[in-house]
C-alpha positions in Angstrom: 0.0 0.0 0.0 1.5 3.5 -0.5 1.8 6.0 2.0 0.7 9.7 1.4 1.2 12.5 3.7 -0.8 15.5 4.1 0.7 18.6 5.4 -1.9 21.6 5.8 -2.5 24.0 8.8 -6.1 23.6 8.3 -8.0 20.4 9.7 -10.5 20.6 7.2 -8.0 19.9 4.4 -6.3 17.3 6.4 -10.2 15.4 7.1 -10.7 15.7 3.4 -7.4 14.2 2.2 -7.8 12.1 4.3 -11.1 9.9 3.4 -10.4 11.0 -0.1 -7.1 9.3 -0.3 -8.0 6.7 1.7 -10.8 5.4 -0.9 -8.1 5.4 -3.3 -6.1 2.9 -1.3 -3.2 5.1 0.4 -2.4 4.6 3.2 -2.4 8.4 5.1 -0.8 10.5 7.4 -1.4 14.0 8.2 0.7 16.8 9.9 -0.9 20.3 10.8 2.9 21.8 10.1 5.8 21.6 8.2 8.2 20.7 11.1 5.4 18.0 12.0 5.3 16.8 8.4 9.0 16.4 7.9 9.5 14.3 11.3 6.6 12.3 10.0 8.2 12.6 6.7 11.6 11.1 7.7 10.0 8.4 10.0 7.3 7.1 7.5 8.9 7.5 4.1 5.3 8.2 2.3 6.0 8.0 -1.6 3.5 11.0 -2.3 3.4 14.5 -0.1 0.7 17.2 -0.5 1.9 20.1 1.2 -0.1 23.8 2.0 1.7 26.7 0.3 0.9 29.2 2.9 1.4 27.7 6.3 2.1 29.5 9.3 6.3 29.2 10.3 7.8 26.9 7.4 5.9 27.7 4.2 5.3 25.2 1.8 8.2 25.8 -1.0 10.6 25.3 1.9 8.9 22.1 2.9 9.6 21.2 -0.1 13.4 22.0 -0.7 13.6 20.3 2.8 11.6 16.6 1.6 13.6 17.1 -2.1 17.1 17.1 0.4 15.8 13.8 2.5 14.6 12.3 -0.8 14.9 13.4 -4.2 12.7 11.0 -5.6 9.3 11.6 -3.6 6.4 13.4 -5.4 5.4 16.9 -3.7 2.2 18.4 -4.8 1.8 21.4 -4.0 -1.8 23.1 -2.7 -2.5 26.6 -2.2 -6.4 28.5 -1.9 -4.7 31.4 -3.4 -4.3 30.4 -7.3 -0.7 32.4 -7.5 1.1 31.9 -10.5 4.8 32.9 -9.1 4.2 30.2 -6.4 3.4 27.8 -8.9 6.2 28.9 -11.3 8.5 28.7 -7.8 7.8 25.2 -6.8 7.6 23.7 -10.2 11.4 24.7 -9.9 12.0 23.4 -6.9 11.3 19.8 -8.5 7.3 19.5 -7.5 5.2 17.2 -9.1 2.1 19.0 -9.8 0.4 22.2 -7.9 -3.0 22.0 -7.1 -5.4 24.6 -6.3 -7.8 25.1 -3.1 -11.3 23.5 -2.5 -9.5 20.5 -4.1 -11.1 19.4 -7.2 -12.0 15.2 -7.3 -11.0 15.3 -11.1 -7.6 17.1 -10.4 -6.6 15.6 -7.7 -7.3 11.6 -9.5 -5.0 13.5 -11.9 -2.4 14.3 -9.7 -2.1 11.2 -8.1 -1.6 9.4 -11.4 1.1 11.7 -12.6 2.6 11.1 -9.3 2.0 7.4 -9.2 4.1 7.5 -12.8 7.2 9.4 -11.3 7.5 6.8 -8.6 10.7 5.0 -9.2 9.9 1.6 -10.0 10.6 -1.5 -7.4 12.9 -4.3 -9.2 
């Protein structure tokens, strides 16, 4: 089963990625920070991260330098409600998989995951 990790200062998100990802067979963990998220991070080794752009303290472009460091090959996706194109442009050159925008769409996040499912380096 692959892990996913959910990192997003706002339960709501985290309750919603959470039964959504869960019907697709992942098996989740959420973190209400970035410091929270890269301990889980480290500990769990989840394949696929969704991480919040604007969080308070770490912010999500830096989460995401910080999980490309530990891994190079995991698959950020990163969320934001605010639909900025700089951030975007920002964290697609920091290496992120995809960016999504905020209320999460069913159709774009089944996207997502597939794109990201595709990157994953494959088990011999």
């Amino acid at each position: 089963m692959l892990k996913a990790l959910v990192i997003d200062d706002e339960p709501s998100t985290l309750f919603m990625f959470n039964l959504f990802l869960e019907a697709y067979g992942y098996e989740v963990i959420t973190a209400e920070n970035a410091a929270a998220g890269i301990e889980k991070f480290k500990k769990e080794r989840p394949s696929i991260v969704f991480t919040d752009i604007k969080m308070p303290g770490m912010d999500g472009l830096d989460t995401l330098k910080m999980l490309k460091s530990i891994d190079p090959e995991v698959q950020v996706i990163v969320m934001t409600g605010h639909g900025d194109q700089d951030l975007m442009r920002q964290a697609m050159e920091f290496k992120a998989t995809a960016f999504l925008n905020k209320p999460i769409d069913r159709a774009a996040l089944e996207k997502v995951l597939e794109e990201a499912a595709g990157n994953l380096p494959k088990k011999e």
